[in-house]
N, C-alpha and C positions, 0 to 999 in steps of 0.2 A: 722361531719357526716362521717361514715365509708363506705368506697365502698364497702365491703362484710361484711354481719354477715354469722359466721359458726355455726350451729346448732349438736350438737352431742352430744350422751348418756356423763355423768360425767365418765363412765369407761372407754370413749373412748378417755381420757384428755392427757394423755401421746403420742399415738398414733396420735393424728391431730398435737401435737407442729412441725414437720417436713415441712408437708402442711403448716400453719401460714406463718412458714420461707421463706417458697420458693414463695407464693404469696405476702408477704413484700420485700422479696429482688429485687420480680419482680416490685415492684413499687405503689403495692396497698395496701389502706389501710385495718386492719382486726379486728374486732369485734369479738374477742375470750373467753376473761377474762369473765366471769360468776361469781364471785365476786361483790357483791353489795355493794357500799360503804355506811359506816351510814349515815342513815337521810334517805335513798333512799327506796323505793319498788321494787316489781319486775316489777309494772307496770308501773312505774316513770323509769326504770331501763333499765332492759334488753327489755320492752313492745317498751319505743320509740327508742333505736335502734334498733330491728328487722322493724320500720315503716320508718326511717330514712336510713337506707340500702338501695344501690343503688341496691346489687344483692344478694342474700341467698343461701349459698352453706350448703346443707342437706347430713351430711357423715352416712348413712346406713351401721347400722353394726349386729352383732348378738345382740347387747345389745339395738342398738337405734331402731330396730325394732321393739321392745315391748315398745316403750316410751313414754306415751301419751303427754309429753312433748316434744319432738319432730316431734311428728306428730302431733301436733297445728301449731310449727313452720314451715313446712313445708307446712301445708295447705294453711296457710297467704304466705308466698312464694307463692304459686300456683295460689291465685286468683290475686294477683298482677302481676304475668307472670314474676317475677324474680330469678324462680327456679330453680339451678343448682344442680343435683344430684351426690352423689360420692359414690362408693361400697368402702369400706373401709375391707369387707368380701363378698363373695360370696355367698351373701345373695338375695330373691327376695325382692324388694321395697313391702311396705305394699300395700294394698288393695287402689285404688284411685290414685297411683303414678305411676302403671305399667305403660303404656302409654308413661313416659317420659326417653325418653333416658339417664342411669346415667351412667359416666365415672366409670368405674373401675381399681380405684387403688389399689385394694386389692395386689397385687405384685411390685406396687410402690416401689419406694427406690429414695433418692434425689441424690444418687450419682452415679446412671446411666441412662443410655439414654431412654426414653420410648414413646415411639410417644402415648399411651393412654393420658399419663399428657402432651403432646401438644395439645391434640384436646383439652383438656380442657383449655388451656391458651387462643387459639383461642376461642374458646365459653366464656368464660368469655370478649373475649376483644371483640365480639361482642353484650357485653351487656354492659359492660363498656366504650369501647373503649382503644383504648392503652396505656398502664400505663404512665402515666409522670414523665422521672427521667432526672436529670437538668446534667448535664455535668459539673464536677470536675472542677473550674477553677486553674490551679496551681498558688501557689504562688508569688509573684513579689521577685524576688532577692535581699538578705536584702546587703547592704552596709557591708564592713568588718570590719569599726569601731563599731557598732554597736554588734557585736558579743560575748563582753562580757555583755553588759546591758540586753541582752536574757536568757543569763546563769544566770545573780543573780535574775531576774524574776523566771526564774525556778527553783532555788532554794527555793526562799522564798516560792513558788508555794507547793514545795514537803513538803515542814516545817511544814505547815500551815495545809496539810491532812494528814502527820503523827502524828501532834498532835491532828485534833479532830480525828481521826480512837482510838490512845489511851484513851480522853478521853470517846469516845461512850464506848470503853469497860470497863471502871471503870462504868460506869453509867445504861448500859441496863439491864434492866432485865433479866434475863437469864431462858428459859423456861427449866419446868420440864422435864427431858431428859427418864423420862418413863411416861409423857401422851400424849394420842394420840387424832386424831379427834374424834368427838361422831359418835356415832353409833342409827341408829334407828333403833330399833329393831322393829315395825311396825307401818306403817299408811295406815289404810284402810279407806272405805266409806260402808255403807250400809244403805239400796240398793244402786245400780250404778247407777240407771234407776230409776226417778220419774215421777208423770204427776206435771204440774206447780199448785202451792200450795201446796202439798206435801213434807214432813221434812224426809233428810236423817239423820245418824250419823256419823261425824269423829271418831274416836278411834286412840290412839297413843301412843308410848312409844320411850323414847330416853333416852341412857346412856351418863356421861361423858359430858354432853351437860351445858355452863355455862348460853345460850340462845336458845329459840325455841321460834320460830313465824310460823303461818301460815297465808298465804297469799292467795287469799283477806279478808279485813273485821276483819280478828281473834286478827291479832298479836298478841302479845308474850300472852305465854300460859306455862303453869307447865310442867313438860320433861313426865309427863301422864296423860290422862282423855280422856274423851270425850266431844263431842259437836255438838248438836242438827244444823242444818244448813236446811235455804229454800232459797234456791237461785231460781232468776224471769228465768235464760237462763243456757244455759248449759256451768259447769262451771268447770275449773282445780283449785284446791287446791293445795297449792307450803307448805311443811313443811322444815321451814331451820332451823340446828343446828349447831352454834357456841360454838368455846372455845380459849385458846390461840393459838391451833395450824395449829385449819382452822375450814370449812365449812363442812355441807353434806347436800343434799338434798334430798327429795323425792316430787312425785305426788300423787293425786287419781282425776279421772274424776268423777262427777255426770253431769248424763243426763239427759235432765229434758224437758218431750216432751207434747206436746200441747193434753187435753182431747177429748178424741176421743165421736165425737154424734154419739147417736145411730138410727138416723134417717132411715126411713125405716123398723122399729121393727127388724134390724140386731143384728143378732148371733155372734159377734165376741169373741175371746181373745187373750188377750195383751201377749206377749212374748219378752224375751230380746234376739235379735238377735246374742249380744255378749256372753250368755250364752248357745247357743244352742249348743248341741255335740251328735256324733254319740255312741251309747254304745254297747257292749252285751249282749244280754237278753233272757236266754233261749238256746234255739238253733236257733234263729235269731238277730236283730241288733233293735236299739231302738232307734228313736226321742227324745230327752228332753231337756227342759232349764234347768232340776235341777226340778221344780217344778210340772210340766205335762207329761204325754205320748201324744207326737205328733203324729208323725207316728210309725207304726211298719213295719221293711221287713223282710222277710223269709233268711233263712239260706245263699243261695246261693246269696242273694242280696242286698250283702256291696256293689261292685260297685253303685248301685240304691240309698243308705243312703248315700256314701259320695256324690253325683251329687246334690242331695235336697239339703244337708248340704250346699255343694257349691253355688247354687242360693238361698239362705235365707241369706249368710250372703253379696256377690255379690249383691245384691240390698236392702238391709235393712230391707226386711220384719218384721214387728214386728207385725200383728193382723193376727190370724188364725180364718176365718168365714165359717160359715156354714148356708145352706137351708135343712131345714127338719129334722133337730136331733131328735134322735139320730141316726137313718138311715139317715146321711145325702144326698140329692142328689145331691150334687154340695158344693166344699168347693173351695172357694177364698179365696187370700193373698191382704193386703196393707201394706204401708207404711204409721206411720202415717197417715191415714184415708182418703189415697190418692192411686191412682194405681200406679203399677210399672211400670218404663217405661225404654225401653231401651233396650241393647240385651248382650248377655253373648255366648262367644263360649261353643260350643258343648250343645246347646238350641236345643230342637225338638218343635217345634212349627208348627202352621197352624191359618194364617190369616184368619181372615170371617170380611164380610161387615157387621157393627153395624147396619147402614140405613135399610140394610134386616129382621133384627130380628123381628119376631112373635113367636105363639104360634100356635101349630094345635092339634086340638083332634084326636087319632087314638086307634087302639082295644086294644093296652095294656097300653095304658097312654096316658100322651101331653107332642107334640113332640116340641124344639127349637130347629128353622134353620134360617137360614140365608139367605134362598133361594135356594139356590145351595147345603149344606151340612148337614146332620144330626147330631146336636152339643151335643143336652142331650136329652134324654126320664125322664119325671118325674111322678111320679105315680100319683099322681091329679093338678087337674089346679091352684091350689091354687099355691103351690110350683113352678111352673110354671111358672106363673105371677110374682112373687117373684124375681125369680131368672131373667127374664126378665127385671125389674126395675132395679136391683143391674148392669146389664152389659150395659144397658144406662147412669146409675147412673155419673160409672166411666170410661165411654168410653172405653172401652175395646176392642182391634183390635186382638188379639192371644190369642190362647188355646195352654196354654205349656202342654209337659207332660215329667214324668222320668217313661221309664219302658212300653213304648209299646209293645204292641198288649194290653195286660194288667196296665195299669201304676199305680205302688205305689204311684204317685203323681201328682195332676193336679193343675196347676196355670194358672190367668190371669194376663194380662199387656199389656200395648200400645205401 
């Protein structure tokens, strides 16, 4: 059992070997090699050393920022409470990590002094505790008869690895000195995002590769094709290419999320959180996963598009609902077919009492309050009622909005 696994992008292999050094010299053991030996899985593998880790040090870099393989690893670090973060770049920690405090060694160096890589010593040793290294015992003083029975030991000693050093080299194979590791030229998924039951597709290509596995489930596979895949939970795919000269690997995440009821004769639609982007469109700015027009904002209100964008992906929005389409009177967000909860800086929000909610008929419609405040006017009672079951439904305590006195966008959430 290793006391640290290090989790970091493959291009950031060169770059942590310094780190490694200086937390083994300090005493602890380290989980680095990513190398699977045959016979072995990823989950037989690298799975029971990251479970088997005393403590998970996540080096955050331009590269491991985007790496859904790392930010698995890092997750399972998190709910374990063995997370040790390190900037390796001056980079921000993804989405769900901000919160923890990560050492930045981006200016590291092992061969001068830096009190950021002592705090880190210390946080580690207070999750470890202090590394245990045994104390040199010197030698016992040999006799000086004895002096030459050492020397023809050592002799025979140098004899013995001069000859097999020559003969490994009559015997090893000798690798072709112009081929290199494979290269994969693509492994995708489509879609990223299923509901459960639902069949994505692998797609893949790899050159120079003498093996290709993909892991779970696949293994070894032609260096191209595709393949139809219905995973029960949501699942990373590991594509590894062997040859003489090494390894390479890649990911693709499919997501794969619980079917949403439509209970209540609810207007929803499904969106992938992770494909949402702000565009231009016109002479204003445009909502979209790629596949709908979400929102639209007027020219002067990009600030207004990035702040949505920011809380849609900030809480994982994925169902866009509506009361009364196509004039809708009230649009709400869930997740997964649940409210959002929680808060986000720079939210404009306004609590109301759920206990208080009714309906009142007045001359230009029927009004929802709370008692104390005027929340929606809806042009008949039907929509009304409606949208009053939908905010009991999912308990809903706050009316967000982006873009008052007028707001481009209104959300609920607890």
């Amino acid at each position: 059992m290793a006391d640290i696994f290090l989790s970091y992008a493959h291009e950031d292999q060169q770059r942590i070997l310094p780190l490694v050094d200086a937390l083994t010299n300090r005493g602890w053991s380290v989980f680095w090699d990513r190398e699977i030996p045959a016979g072995k899985t990823w989950r037989s593998y690298i799975g029971q050393a990251i479970t088997d880790a005393k403590c998970i040090i996540v080096a955050w870099s331009k590269d491991s920022v985007a790496s859904q393989w790392v930010s698995e690893e890092a997750e399972e670090a998190k709910k374990r409470g063995v997370l040790v973060p390190v900037l390796l770049d001056p980079v921000e920690q993804p989405m769900g990590f901000r919160s923890i405090q990560a050492a930045d060694l981006s200016r590291w160096r092992p061969d001068r002094p830096s009190p950021k890589f002592d705090r880190l010593l210390r946080d580690l040793e207070g999750v470890l505790g202090a590394p245990t290294q045994s104390t040199p015992v010197p030698p016992p003083k040999k006799p000086v008869q004895r002096k030459w029975r050492y020397i023809a030991y050592a002799t025979i000693a140098v004899v013995v690895i001069l000859g097999g050093y020559l003969l490994y080299s009559m015997l090893a194979v000798k690798k072709d000195p112009g081929q290199t590791k494979p290269t994969i030229q693509s492994f995708t998924a489509q879609p990223t995002t299923i509901t459960a039951g639902e069949t994505a597709k692998l797609e893949w290509r790899v050159a120079d590769a003498g093996l290709v596995v993909i892991d779970p489930s696949l293994g070894a596979v032609e260096t191209g094709g595709t393949k139809k895949v219905t995973p029960a939970e949501t699942t990373t795919y590991t594509l590894i290419a062997k040859n003489s000269v090494g390894q390479v690997r890649d990911t693709v995440r499919i997501r794969v999320e619980t079917a949403v009821s439509n209970d209540d004769n609810e207007d929803c639609l499904r969106f992938n959180p992770g494909n949402v982007r702000l565009v231009a469109d016109g002479e204003g700015w445009l909502l979209t996963d790629g596949g709908s027009r979400m929102m639209r904002f007027d020219g002067n209100e990009r600030g207004e598009g990035n702040m949505a964008l920011r809380i849609i992906r900030h809480y994982g929005l994925n169902q866009h609902c509506f009361v009364g389409r196509p004039q809708a009177s009230m649009e709400y967000f869930l997740v997964n077919g649940a409210a959002p909860s929680g808060q986000m800086d720079g939210e404009d929000c306004i609590g109301f009492n759920p206990r208080g909610l009714e309906t009142r008929r007045e001359s230009n419609g029927w009004l929802l309050t709370d008692g104390r405040s005027r929340m929606i006017v809806f042009p008949n009672r039907e929509e009304a009622d409606h949208a009053l079951t939908i905010l009991r439904k999912y308990a809903f305590t706050k009316t967000c909005y982006v873009g008052r006195p007028r707001p481009s966008m209104t959300y609920f959430r607890r």
